[in-house]
C-alpha positions in Angstrom: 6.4 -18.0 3.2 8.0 -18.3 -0.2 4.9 -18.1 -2.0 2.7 -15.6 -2.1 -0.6 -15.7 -1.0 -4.2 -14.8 -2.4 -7.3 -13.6 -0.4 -10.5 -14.6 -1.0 -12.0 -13.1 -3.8 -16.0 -12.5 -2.5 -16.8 -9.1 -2.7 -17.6 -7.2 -0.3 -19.9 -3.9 0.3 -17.1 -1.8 2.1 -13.5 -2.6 2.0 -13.5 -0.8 5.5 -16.5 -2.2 7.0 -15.1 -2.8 10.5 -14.5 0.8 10.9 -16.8 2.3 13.2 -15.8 5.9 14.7 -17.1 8.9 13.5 -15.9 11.9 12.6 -15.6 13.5 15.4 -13.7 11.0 17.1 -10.9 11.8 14.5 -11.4 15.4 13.3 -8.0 16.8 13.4 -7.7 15.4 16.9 -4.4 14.5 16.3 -2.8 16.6 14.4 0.1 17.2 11.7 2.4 15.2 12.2 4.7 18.1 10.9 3.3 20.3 14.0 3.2 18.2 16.8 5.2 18.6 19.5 6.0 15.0 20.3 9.5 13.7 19.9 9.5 12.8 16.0 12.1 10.5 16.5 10.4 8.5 18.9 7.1 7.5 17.7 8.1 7.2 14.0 10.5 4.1 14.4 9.7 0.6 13.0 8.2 -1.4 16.1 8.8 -4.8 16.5 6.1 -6.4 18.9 5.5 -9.2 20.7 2.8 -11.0 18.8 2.0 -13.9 21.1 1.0 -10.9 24.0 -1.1 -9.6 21.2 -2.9 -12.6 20.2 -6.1 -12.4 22.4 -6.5 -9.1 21.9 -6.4 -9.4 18.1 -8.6 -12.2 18.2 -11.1 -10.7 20.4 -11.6 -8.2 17.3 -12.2 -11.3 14.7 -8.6 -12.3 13.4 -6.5 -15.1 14.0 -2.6 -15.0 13.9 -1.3 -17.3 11.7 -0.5 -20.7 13.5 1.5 -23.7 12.3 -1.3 -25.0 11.7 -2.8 -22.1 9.1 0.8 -22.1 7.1 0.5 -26.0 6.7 -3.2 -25.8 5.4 -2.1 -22.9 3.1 1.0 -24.6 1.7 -1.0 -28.0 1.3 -3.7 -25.8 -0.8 -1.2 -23.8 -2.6 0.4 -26.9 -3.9 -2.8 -28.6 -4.7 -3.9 -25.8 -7.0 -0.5 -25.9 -8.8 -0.8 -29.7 -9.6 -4.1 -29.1 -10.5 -2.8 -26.8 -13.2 -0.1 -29.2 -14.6 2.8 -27.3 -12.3 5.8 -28.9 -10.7 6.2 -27.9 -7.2 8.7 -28.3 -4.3 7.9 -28.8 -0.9 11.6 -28.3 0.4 10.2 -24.7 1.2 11.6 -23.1 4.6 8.3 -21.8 4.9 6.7 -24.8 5.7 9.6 -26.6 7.1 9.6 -24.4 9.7 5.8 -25.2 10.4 6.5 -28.6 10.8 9.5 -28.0 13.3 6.9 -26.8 15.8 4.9 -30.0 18.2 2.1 -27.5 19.3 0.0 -27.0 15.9 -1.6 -23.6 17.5 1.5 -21.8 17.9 2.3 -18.6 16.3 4.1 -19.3 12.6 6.2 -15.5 11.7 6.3 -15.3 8.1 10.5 -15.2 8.3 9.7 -12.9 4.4 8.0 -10.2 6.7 10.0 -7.7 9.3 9.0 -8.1 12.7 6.1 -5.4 11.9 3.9 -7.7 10.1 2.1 -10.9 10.5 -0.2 -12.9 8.5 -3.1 -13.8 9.4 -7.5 -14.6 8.9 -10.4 -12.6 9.5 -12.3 -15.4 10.7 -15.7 -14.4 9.2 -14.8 -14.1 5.8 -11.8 -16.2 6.0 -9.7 -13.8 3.9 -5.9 -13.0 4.4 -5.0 -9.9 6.1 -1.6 -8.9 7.0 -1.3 -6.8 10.3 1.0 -4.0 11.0 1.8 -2.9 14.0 2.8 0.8 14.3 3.7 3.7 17.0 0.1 5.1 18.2 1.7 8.6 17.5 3.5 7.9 14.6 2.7 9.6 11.5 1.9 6.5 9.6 -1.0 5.5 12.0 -2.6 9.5 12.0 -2.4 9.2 8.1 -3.8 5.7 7.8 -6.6 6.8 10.5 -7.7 9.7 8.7 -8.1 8.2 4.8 -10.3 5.7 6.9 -12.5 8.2 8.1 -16.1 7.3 7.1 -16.4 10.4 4.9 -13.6 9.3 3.1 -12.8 5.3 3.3 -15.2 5.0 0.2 -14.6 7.8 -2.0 -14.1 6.8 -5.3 -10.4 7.8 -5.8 -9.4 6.5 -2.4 -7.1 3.7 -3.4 -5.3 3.5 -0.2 -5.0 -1.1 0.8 -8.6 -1.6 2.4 -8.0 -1.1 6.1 -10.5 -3.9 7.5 -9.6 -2.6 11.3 -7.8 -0.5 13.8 -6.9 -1.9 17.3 -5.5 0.5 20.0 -3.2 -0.5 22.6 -2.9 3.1 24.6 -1.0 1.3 27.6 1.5 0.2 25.1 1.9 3.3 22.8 1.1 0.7 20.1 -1.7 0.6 17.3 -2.4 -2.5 14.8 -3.8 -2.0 11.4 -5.3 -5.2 9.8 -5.4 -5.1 6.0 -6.2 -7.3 3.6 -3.6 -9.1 1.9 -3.3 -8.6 -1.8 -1.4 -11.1 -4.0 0.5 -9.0 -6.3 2.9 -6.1 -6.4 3.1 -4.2 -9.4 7.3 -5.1 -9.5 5.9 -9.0 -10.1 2.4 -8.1 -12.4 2.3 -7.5 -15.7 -1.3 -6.2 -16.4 -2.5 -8.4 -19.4 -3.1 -5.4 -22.1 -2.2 -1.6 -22.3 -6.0 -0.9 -20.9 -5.0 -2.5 -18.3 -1.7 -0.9 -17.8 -3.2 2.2 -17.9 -5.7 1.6 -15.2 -3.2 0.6 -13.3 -1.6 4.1 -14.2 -4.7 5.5 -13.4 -5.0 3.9 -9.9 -1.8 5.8 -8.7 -2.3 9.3 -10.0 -5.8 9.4 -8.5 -4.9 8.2 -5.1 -2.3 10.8 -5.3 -5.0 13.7 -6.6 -7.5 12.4 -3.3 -4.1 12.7 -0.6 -3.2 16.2 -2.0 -6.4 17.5 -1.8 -6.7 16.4 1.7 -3.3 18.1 2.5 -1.5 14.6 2.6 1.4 13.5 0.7 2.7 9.9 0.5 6.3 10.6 0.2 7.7 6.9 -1.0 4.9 6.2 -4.2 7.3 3.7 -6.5 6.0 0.5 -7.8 6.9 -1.3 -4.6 4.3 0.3 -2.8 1.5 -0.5 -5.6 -0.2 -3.9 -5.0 -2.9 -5.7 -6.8 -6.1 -8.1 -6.2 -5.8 -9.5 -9.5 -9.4 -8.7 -10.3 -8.4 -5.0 -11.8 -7.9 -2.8 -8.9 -4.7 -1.6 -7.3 -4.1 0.3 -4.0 -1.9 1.8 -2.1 0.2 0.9 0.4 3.5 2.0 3.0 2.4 5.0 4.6 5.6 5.3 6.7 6.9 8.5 5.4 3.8 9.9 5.0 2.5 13.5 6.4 -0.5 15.5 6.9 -0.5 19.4 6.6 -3.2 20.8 7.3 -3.6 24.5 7.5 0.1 24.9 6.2 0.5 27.0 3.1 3.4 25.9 0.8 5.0 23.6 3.2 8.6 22.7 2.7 10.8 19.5 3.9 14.0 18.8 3.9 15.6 14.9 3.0 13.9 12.1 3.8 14.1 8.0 3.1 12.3 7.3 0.0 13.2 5.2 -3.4 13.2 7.8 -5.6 14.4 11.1 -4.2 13.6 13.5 -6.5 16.8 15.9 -7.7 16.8 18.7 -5.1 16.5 16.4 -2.3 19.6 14.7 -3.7 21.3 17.9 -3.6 19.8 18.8 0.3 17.8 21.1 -0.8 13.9 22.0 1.1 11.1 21.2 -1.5 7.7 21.1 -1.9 6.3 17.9 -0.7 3.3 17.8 -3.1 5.5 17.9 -6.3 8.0 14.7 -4.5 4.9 12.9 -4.7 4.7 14.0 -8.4 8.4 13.7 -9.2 7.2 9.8 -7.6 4.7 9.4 -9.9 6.4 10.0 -12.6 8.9 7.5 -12.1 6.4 5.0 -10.9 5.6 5.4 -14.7 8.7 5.4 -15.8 9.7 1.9 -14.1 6.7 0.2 -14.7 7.0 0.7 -18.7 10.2 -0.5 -18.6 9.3 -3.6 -16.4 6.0 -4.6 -18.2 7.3 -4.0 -21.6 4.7 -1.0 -22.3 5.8 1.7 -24.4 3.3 4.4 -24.5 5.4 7.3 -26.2 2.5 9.6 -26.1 3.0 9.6 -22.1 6.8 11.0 -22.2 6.0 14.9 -22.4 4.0 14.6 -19.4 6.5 11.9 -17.8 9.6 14.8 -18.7 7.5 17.6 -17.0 6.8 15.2 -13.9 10.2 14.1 -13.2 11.7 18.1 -14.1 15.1 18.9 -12.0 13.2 22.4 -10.5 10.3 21.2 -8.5 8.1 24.5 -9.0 8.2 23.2 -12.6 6.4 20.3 -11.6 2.7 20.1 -12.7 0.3 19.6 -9.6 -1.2 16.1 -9.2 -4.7 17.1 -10.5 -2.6 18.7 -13.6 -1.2 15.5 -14.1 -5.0 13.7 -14.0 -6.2 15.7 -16.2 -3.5 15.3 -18.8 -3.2 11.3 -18.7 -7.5 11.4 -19.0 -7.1 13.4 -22.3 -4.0 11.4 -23.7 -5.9 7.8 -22.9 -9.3 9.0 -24.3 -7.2 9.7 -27.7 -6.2 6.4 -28.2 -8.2 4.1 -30.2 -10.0 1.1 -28.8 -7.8 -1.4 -30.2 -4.7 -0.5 -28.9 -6.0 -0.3 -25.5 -7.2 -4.2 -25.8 -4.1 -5.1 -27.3 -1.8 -7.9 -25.8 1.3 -6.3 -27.3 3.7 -4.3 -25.3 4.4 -2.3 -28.0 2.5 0.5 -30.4 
C-alpha cells in the first residue's frame, strides 16, 4: 500500500500475550546460532512462501491475511480521516487499484511495498494490524526472536524488541511465522515533537541494546531503519536477520557481515567484537537521527566520538554507554527538554 498504516491504539496488558511456552520448552534448546552445526547458508536465506497454503493455518491461530476486501476498507478509512482533516487525497493509488482488479473480494491482496516475506494482515479479536514474517525454522532470526519472547523476558522493562503477538510452526515445511504488530512510523519518517522526546527515543535503542548484550545477543544491523514507532511514545525494535546468540562464548569474534553501517574494521575485513558493532550502530543511529530530525544535542558528541572510535576495543560497552546518556540527559534543564526547537 502506498500509505502507511496505523494499528489500533487500545492498550493492552502484554504485548506478547499469545505466547504460551515455557521456559523449558526454549531453554537453550536450540542453540547459537554461531555453534550449530546446521548449514548456515541454508536456513538463513530470505523465504518467500506461499501465503494462500498458509492461510488456514494462520487463521486457525486468530489472524486474517489481508483480502481485497480488507485493503479496500482500509484505503476507504484512510481517505475518510484525511478529508476529515481538511487533506487532499488521491485515489489513483496502485495499492487499491490493484484491489479492485480482483472479482473474488476474499482473495489474498500482497502489499506489492513488502518482499515476499511479509504480509499484512488482523488479529481478529482486537482488530489490530499485524505484519507476518515468515522465516527459516532454523534460521538465526527465528532462535533470536524466540528467545527475547520467552516469558521471563517478553516483559522486562528494557525489552523493546516489536511486540511479537505469536509464533506459528510449520516443522513439515522448515518454515516459522512471526505475527507482529504493525507500527505506523519508522524513525527515518518521525520527527519526535520535542528534544524529550528525541531523547526517549535515544533512550529506547541503547536500552534494548544493554538487555540483548546482557543476554549474550547482538543485533548486528541497529540504524534508524530498524527503529519503528506507535506514535504514542514508545519505539521498538525490529529486523532481527543478522542477529546472533552466544552463549557460553567468551570474547567472540566475527568476521563481515551485511549491515548499514559497518563499522571501520569490518570495512577493512578485519574479525571484531560483535558487542562493540552493535555500539559502533548505535552510535550512528545517533548520529543520523540528529541530522534527520534537526536535533542538535552537542553535549551527546564525546560519547557519540568514543561510540563510533576506528579500534573497536576502544568502544565503550553498551551499559557504558546507558550510563553516560542517563547522566548527560539528567543535566539538562527542564525546559530544554520540552522545547519544540531543534536547536540549543
Amino acid at each position: 500500500m502506498a500509505a502507511t498504516r496505523s494499528p489500533s491504539r487500545t492498550p493492552r496488558p502484554s504485548p506478547h500475550h499469545r505466547l504460551s511456552f515455557s521456559d523449558d520448552e526454549c531453554d537453550d534448546s536450540s542453540s547459537c546460532a554461531s555453534e550449530s552445526s546446521i548449514d548456515e547458508d541454508a536456513v538463513n536465506i530470505r523465504v518467500s512462501p506461499n501465503w494462500c497454503a498458509y492461510k488456514d493455518m494462520i487463521a486457525s491461530r486468530g489472524f486474517r491475511l489481508d483480502t481485497c476486501k480488507d485493503v479496500k476498507d482500509w484505503y476507504h478509512q484512510y481517505w475518510a480521516s484525511q478529508a476529515s482533516e481538511g487533506r487532499t487525497v488521491t485515489k489513483d493509488l496502485p495499492g487499491y487499484i490493484r484491489a479492485c482488479r480482483s472479482q473474488d473480494e476474499n482473495e489474498l491482496c500482497r502489499d506489492a511495498g513488502l518482499p515476499d516475506r511479509l504480509f499484512r494482515g488482523t488479529e481478529r479479536s482486537t482488530g489490530v494490524k499485524v505484519v507476518i514474517k515468515a522465516v527459516h525454522l532454523n534460521s538465526r532470526e527465528y532462535d533470536v526472536i524466540r528467545h527475547l519472547s520467552r516469558p521471563t523476558l517478553r516483559n522486562h522493562p528494557m525489552n523493546h524488541c516489536i511486540p511479537v503477538l505469536d509464533l506459528i510452526e510449520v516443522p513439515k515445511d522448515k518454515l516459522a511465522f512471526i505475527v507482529m504488530e504493525e507500527w505506523p512510523a519508522k524513525l527515518t519518517t518521525h520527527i519526535p515533537t520535542n528534544l524529550g522526546q528525541y531523547l526517549g527515543c535515544l533512550r529506547y535503542c541503547i536500552e534494548h541494546a544493554v538487555f540483548m548484550h546482557a543476554h549474550n545477543i547482538v543485533h548486528l544491523d541497529l540504524s534508524s531503519c530498524n527503529i519503528v514507532t506507535d506514535l504514542m511514545g514508545r519505539y521498538a525494535c525490529i529486523d532481527y536477520e543478522s542477529s546472533m546468540r552466544f552463549d557460553g562464548i567468551q570474547e567472540p569474534r566475527i568476521r563481515p557481515t551485511r549491515m548499514a553501517e559497518p563499522p571501520p574494521e569490518m570495512e577493512r575485513g578485519e574479525a571484531s567484537d560483535p558487542y562493540k558493532i552493535d555500539v559502533y550502530g548505535l552510535g550512528m543511529l545517533v548520529l543520523r537521527t540528529m541530522e534527520t530530525t534537526g536535533y542538535n544535542v552537542p553535549e551527546l558528541n564525546s560519547l557519540i566520538k568514543s561510540m563510533i572510535c576506528g579500534q573497536f576495543e576502544q568502544r565503550p560497552s553498551s551499559l557504558q554507554v546507558l550510563l553516560a546518556f542517563n547522566t548527560i540527559v539528567s543535566a539538562m534543564p527542564p525546559n530544554r527538554l520540552t522545547s519544540r526547537t531543534h536547536r540549543p
